[in-house]
C-alpha positions in Angstrom: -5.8 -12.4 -14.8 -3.7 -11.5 -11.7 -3.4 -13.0 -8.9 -4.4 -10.1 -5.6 -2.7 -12.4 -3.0 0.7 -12.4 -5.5 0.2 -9.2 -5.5 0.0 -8.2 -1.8 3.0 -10.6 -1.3 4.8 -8.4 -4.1 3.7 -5.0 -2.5 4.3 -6.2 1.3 8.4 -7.4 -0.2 8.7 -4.4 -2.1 8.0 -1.7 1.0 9.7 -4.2 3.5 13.0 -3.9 1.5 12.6 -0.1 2.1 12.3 -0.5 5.8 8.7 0.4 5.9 7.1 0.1 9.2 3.8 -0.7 10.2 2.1 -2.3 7.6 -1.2 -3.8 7.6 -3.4 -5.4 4.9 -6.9 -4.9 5.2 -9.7 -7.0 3.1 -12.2 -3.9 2.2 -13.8 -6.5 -0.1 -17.5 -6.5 1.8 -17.5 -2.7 2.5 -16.9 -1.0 -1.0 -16.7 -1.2 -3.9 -13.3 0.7 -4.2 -11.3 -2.1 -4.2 -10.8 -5.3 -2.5 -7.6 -4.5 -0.4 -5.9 -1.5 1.3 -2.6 -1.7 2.0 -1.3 1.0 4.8 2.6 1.6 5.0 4.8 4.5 7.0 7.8 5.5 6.2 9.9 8.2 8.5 10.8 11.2 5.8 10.0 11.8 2.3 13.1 10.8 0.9 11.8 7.3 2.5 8.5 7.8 1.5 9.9 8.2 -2.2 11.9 5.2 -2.1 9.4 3.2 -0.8 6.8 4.0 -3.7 9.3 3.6 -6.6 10.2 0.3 -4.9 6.5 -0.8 -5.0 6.5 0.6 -8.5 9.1 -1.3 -10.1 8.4 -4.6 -8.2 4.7 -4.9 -9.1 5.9 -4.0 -12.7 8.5 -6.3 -13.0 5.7 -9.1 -11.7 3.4 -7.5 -14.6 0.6 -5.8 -12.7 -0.6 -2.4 -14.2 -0.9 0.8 -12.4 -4.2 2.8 -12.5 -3.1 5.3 -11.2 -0.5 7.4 -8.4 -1.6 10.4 -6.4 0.7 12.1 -3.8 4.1 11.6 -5.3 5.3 15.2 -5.8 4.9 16.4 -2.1 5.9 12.5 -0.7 3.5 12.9 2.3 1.1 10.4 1.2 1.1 8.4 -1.8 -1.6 6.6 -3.2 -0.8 3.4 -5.8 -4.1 2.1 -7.0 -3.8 -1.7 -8.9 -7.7 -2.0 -9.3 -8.1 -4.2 -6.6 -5.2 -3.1 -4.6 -5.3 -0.1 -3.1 -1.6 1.1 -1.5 -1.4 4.1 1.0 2.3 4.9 1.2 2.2 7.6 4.4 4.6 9.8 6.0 3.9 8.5 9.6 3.0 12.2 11.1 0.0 12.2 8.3 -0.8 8.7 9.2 -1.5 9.3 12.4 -3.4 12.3 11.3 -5.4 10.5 8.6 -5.8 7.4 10.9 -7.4 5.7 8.0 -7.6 2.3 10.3 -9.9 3.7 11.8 -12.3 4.7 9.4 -12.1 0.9 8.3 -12.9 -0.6 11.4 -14.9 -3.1 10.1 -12.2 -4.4 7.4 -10.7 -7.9 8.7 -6.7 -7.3 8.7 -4.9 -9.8 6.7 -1.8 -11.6 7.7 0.8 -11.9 4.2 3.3 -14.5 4.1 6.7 -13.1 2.7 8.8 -15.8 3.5 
C-alpha cells in the first residue's frame, strides 16, 4: 500500500528541485471520485516544464509508486501525471492562468506539505 502523504512530500521535492513555482496541494477527496489529490505546478518554458515532469518521474519511481498514466508530455504545455490517488498538473504558467483550474476547485481545502 502507498503512502499519498509520502507521496505528495516526494512529488512537492521532486518539482521544488526544478524550481517550480507556485505549487499548491489540494484535497479533492470529498468532491470526486478522480482522485484524492491535485497537485498544480508552473514552470516558465517547456524546456522547464520537461524537466520538471521527468524529475517527478524518476523521484516517485525511485520511491516505488506506479504511474497510470502521462498526458501532455510531447507539446510540454501541460502535463498530466496520474498516481491513482495523485493527480499532478505540471503547467506552463501562460496555460495556467488560462486553465485556472483553482478555480474550478474552489471547494477543495489546500494542503500545506512539509518538505523539510
Amino acid at each position: 500500500m502507498i503512502d499519498t502523504k509520502e507521496g505528495l512530500k516526494t512529488i512537492v521535492l521532486a518539482a521544488d528541485d526544478k524550481k517550480a513555482f507556485d505549487i499548491r496541494v489540494l484535497n479533492i477527496s470529498e468532491l470526486t471520485s478522480i482522485a484524492d489529490f491535485f497537485v498544480i505546478l508552473s514552470g516558465n518554458s517547456q524546456r522547464q516544464i520537461l524537466a520538471i515532469t521527468d524529475q517527478i518521474e524518476e523521484k516517485m519511481n525511485d520511491a516505488g509508486y506506479k504511474m497510470l498514466n502521462k498526458e501532455g508530455y510531447r507539446t510540454g504545455r501541460w502535463v498530466l501525471l496520474d498516481y491513482g490517488d495523485i493527480v499532478v498538473h505540471v503547467f506552463h504558467k501562460e496555460d495556467r492562468e488560462f486553465y485556472n483550474l483553482e478555480r474550478l476547485w474552489l471547494d477543495a481545502e489546500e494542503i500545506e506539505v512539509e518538505i523539510n
